[in-house]
N, C-alpha and C positions, 0 to 999 in steps of 0.2 A: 425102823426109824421113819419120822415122815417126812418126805420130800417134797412137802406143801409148802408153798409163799407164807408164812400168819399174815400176810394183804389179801390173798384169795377171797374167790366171791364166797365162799364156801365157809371160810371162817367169822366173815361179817354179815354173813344172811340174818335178816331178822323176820319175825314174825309179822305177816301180814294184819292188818285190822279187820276187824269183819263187815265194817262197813266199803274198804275198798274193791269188794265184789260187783257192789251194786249201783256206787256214787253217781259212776259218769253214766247212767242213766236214769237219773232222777227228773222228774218232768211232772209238773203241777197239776195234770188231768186229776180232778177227783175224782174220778171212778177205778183210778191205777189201782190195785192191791199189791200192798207191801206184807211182809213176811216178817219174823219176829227179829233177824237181827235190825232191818231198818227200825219199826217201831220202838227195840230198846234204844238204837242209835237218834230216835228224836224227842222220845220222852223223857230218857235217862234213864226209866223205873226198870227195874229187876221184872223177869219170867213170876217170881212171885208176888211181887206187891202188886202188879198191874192181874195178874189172877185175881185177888183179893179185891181189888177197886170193880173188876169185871164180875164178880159175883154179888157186892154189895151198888150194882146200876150205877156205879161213879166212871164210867169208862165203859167206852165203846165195846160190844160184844166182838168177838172172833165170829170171822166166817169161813164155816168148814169144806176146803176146797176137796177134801179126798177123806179117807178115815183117817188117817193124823196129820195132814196136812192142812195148814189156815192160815189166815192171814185179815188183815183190816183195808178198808178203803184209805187213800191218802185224803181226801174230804172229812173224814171224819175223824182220823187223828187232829191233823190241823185245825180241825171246829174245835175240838174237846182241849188242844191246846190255849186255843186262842179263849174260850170261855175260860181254864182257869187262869189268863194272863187277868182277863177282865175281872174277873170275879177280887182277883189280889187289889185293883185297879180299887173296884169297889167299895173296899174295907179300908181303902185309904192308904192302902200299901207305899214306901216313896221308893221302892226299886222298878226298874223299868224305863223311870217316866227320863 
C-alpha cells in the first residue's frame, strides 16, 4: 500500500523544458556560442529541417566544438533571424508590423 500524500512533490513533479537549463544565462554577446537546445528554443526549427536549411546555405553552418560536439554564435542566429524577419518585411508580409 502507499503511504504517499497524492499532494507530494513526487506525485506532481513534472518535466523540466530544455530550454530552463540555460535561460538565466542568456547574455547578447555575439560571440557567445549556443548549443542545439537553445538554437531549436529560438528558431523553433526541428534538428532536421534546420540540417536541411544548413546544407542548402539558407542558415548559418555549425561550428564543431569537439568530434560531435557544435554549436552556432548568438550573432549569427539572431542575424539570420532578423534577415528572414526582413526579407517577410520585404515581400510585403502584414505580420509583425
Amino acid at each position: 500500500m502507499n503511504n504517499e500524500a497524492p499532494n507530494s512533490a513526487k506525485a506532481t513533479r513534472t518535466r523540466r523544458r530544455p530550454e530552463a537549463d540555460w535561460a538565466p544565462h542568456l547574455t547578447n554577446d555575439p560571440r557567445r556560442i549556443i548549443r542545439e537546445p537553445e538554437r531549436r528554443f529560438l528558431t523553433g526549427l526541428s534538428r532536421t529541417q534546420w540540417w536541411r536549411l544548413e546544407q542548402d546555405d539558407k542558415a548559418p553552418r555549425r561550428i564543431m566544438l569537439s568530434q560531435i560536439a557544435h554549436g552556432w554564435t548568438w550573432g549569427e542566429i539572431t542575424d539570420w533571424i532578423e534577415a528572414r524577419a526582413a526579407a517577410r518585411r520585404g515581400r510585403g508580409g502584414s505580420h509583425g508590423k
